[in-house]
TIVO-878425 format. One line per 4 residues: number of its first residue (from 1); their letters; for each residue x, y, z of N, C-alpha, C. Coordinates in steps of 0.2 Angstrom, whole numbers, plus 5000, padded with zeros to 4 digits. Atoms other than C-alpha are relative to their C-alpha. Example, Ala and Ser with C-alpha at 12.3 -4.5 7.8 and 13.67 -1.06 7.14 Angstrom:
1	as	5004,4994,5000,5062,4978,5039,5004,5006,5000  4996,4994,4999,5068,4995,5036,4996,5005,5003
//
This chain:
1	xxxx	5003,4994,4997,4942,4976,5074,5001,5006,4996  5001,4994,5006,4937,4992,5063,5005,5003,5002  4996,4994,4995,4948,5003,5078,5007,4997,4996  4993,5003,5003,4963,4992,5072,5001,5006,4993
5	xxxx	4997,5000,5006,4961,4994,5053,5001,5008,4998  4999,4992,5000,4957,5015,5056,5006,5000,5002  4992,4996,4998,4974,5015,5066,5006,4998,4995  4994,5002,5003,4984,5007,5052,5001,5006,4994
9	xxxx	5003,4994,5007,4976,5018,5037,5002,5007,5003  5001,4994,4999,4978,5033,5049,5010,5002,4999  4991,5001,4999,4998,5028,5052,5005,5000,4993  4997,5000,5003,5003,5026,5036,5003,5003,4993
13	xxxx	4999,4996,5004,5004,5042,5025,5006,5004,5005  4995,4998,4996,5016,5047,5042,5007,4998,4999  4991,5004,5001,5028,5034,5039,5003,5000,4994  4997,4999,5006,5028,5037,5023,5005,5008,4997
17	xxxx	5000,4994,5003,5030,5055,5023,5007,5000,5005  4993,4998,4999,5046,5052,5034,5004,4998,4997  4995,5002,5004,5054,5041,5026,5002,5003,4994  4999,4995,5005,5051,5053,5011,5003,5006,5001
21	xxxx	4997,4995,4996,5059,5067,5022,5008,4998,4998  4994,5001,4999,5077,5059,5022,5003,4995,4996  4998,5005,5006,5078,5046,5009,5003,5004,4995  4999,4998,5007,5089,5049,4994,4995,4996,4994
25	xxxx	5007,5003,5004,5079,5048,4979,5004,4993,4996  4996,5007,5001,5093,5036,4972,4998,4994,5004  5002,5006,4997,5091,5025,4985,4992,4999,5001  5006,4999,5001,5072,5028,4983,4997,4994,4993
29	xxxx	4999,5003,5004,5074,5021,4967,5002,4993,4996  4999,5007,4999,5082,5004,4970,4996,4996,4998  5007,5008,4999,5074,4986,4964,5005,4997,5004  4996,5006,4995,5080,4973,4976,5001,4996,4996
33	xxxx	4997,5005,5006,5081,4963,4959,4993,5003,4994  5005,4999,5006,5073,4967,4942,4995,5001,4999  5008,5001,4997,5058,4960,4945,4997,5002,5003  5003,4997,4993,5054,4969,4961,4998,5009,4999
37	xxxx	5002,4992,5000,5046,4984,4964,5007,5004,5006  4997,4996,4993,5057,4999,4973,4996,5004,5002  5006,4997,4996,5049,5008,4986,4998,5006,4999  5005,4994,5003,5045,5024,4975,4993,4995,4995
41	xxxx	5005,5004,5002,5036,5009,4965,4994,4999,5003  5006,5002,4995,5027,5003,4981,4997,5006,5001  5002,4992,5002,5023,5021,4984,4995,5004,4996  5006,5000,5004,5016,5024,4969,4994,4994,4997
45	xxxx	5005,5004,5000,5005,5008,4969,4995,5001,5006  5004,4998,4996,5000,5014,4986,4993,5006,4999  5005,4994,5004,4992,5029,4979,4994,4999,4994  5006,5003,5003,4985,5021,4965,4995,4995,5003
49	xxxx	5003,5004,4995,4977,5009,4977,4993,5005,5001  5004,4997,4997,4969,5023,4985,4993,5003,5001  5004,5000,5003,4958,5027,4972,4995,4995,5000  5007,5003,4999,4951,5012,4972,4998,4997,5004
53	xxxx	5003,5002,4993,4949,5009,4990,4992,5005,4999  5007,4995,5000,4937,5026,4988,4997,4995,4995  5004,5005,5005,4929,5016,4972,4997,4995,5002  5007,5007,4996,4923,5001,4983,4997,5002,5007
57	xxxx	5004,4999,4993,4918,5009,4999,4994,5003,4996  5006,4997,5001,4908,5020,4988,4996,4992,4997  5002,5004,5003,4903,5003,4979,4995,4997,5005  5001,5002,4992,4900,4995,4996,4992,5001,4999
61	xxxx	5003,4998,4997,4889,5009,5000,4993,5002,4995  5005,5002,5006,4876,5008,4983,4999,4994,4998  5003,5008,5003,4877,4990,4983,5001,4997,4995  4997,5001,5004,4886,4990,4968,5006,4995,4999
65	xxxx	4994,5003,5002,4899,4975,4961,5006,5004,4998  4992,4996,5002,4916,4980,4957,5004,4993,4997  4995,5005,5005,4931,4974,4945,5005,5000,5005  4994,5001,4999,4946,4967,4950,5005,5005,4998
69	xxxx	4996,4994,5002,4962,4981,4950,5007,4994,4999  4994,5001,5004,4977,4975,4940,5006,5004,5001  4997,4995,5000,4992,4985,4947,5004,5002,4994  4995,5000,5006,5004,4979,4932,4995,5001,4993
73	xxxx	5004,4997,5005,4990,4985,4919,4996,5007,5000  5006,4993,4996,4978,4998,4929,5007,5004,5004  4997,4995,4995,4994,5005,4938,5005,5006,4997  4993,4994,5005,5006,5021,4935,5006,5000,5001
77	xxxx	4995,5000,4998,5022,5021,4935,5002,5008,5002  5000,4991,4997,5030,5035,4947,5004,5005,4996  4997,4994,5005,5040,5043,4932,5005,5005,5003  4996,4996,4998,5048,5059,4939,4998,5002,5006
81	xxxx	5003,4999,4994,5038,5060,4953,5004,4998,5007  4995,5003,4997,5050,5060,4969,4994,4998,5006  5001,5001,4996,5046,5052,4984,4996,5004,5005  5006,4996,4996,5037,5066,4995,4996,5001,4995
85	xxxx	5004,4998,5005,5027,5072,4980,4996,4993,5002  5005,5003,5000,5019,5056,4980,4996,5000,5008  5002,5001,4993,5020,5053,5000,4994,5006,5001  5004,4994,4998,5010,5070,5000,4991,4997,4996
89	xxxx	5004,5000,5003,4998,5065,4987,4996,4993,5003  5002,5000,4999,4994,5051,4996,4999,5001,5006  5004,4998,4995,4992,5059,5013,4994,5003,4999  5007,4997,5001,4979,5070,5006,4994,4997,4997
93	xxxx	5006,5005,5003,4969,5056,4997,4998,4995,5006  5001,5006,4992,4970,5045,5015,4995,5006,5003  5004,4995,4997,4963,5061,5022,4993,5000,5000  5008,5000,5005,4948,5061,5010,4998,4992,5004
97	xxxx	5001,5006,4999,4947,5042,5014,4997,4999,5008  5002,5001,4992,4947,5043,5033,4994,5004,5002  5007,4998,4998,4931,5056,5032,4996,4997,4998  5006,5004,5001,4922,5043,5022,5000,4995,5006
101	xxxx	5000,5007,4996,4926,5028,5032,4998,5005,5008  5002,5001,4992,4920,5039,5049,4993,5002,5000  5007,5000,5001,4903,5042,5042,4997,4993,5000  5005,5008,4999,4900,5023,5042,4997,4998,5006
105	xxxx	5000,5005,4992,4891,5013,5053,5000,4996,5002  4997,5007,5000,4893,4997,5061,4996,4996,4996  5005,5003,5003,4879,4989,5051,5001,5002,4993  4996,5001,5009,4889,4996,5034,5004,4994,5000
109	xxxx	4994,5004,5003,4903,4984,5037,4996,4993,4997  5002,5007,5003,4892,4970,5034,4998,5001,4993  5003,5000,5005,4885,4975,5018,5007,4999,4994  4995,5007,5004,4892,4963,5005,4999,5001,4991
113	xxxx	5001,5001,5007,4894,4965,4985,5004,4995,4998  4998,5004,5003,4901,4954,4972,5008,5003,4997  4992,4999,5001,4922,4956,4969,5000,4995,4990  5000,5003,5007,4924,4950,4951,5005,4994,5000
117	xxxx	4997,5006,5000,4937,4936,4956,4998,4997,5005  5002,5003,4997,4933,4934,4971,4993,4997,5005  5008,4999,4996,4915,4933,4975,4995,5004,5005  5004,4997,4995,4905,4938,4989,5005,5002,5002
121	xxxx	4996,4997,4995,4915,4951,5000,4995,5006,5002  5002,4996,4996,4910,4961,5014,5004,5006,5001  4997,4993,4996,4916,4980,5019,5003,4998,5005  4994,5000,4991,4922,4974,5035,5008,4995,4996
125	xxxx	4993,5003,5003,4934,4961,5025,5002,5003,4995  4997,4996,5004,4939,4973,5013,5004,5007,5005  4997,4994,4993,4943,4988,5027,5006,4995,5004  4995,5002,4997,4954,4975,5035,5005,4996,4993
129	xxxx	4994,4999,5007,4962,4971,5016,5004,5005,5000  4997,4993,5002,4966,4987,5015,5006,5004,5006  4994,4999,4997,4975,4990,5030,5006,4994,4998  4993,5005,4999,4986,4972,5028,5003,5003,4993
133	xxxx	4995,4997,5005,4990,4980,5010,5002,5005,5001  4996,4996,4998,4996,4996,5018,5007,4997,5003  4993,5002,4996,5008,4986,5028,5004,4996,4996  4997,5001,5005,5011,4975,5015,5003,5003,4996
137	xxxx	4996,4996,5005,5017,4987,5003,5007,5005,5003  4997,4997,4996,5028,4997,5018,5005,4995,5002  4995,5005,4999,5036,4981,5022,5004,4998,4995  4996,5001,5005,5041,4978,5005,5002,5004,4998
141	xxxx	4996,4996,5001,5047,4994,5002,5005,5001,5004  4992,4997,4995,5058,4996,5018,5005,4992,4998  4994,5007,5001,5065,4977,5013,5004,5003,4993  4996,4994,5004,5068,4987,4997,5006,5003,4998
145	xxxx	4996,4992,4998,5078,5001,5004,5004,4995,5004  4994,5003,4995,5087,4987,5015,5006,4996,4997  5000,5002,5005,5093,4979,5000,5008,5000,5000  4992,5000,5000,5111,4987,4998,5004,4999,5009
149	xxxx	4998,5001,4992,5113,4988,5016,5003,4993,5003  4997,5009,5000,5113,4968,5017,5003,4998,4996  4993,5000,5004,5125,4968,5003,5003,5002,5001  4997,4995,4996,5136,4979,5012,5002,4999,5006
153	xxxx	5000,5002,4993,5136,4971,5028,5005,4993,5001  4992,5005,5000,5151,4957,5026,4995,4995,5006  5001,5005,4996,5150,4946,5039,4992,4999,5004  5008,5002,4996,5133,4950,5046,4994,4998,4999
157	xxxx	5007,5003,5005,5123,4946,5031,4995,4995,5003  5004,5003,4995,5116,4931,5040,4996,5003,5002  5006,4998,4995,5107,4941,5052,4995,5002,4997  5007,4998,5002,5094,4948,5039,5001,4992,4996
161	xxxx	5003,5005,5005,5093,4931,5030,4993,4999,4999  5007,5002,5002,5074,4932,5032,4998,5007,4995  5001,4992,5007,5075,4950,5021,5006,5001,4994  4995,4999,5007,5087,4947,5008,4993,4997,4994
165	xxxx	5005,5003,5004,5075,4945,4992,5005,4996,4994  4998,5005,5005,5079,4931,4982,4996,4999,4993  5004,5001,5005,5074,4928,4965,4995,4994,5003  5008,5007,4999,5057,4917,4964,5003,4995,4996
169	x	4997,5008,5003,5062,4898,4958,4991,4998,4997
//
């Protein structure tokens, strides 16, 4: 449901912008291992995302194909940019986003262009992409930031067993 995927999009430049409230940037900073992104990483993949969520609605909405985004090629790294700076940057880009997506109408979600991997995709299953990859990247940023914490925790490590990141085998 569209109402769904509005309410994720509208939710999640708030949670960010608290967490960027009270987070140390150190802890901001964290990988949960080499490999992994930290949650100013997630962050600033979010934001670059954001761009080009607008870049295929508009695509969408011309009928236009679109390429595949590359984050580890196409994305920027957050540099010196702390965590509200970014959290702000994208609230104000989600803002922009939520006035395009309310000019739509039900009869936009169905219009369909060509993804460069993955073929046919419709607006509506792109708008529900978009929200799972808000919560995906929020999820793995707070698993992130949970990191030292489950290192820290002695005997009760067990209990997060399902958020401790392990390397990949």
């Amino acid at each position: 449901m569209i109402e769904w995927v509005i309410s994720v999009l509208k939710s999640t430049p708030s949670r960010w912008l608290s967490l960027a409230e009270f987070l140390p940037a150190e802890l901001s900073r964290q990988k949960p291992l080499p490999s992994e992104w930290s949650t100013v990483e997630c962050l600033q993949h979010l934001v670059d995302t954001e761009r080009v969520f607008t870049l295929r609605v508009e695509a969408f909405m011309a009928g236009k194909d679109f390429a595949a985004f590359n984050p580890d090629t196409q994305g920027s790294q957050p540099g010196e940019k702390t965590l509200a700076e970014l959290a702000g940057e994208l609230a104000r880009s989600r803002e922009d986003n939520l006035e395009q997506l309310a000019r739509l109408h039900p009869q936009d979600l169905e219009r369909k262009v060509r993804h460069q991997e993955l073929g046919m995709v419709s607006l509506n299953e792109m708008l529900h992409e978009w929200a799972a990859h808000d919560l995906n990247h929020t999820i793995q940023a707070e698993r992130a930031l949970m990191q030292p914490f489950i290192r820290s925790s002695g005997p009760w490590q067990p209990s997060f067993s399902d958020h401790i990141v392990k390397p990949k085998t």
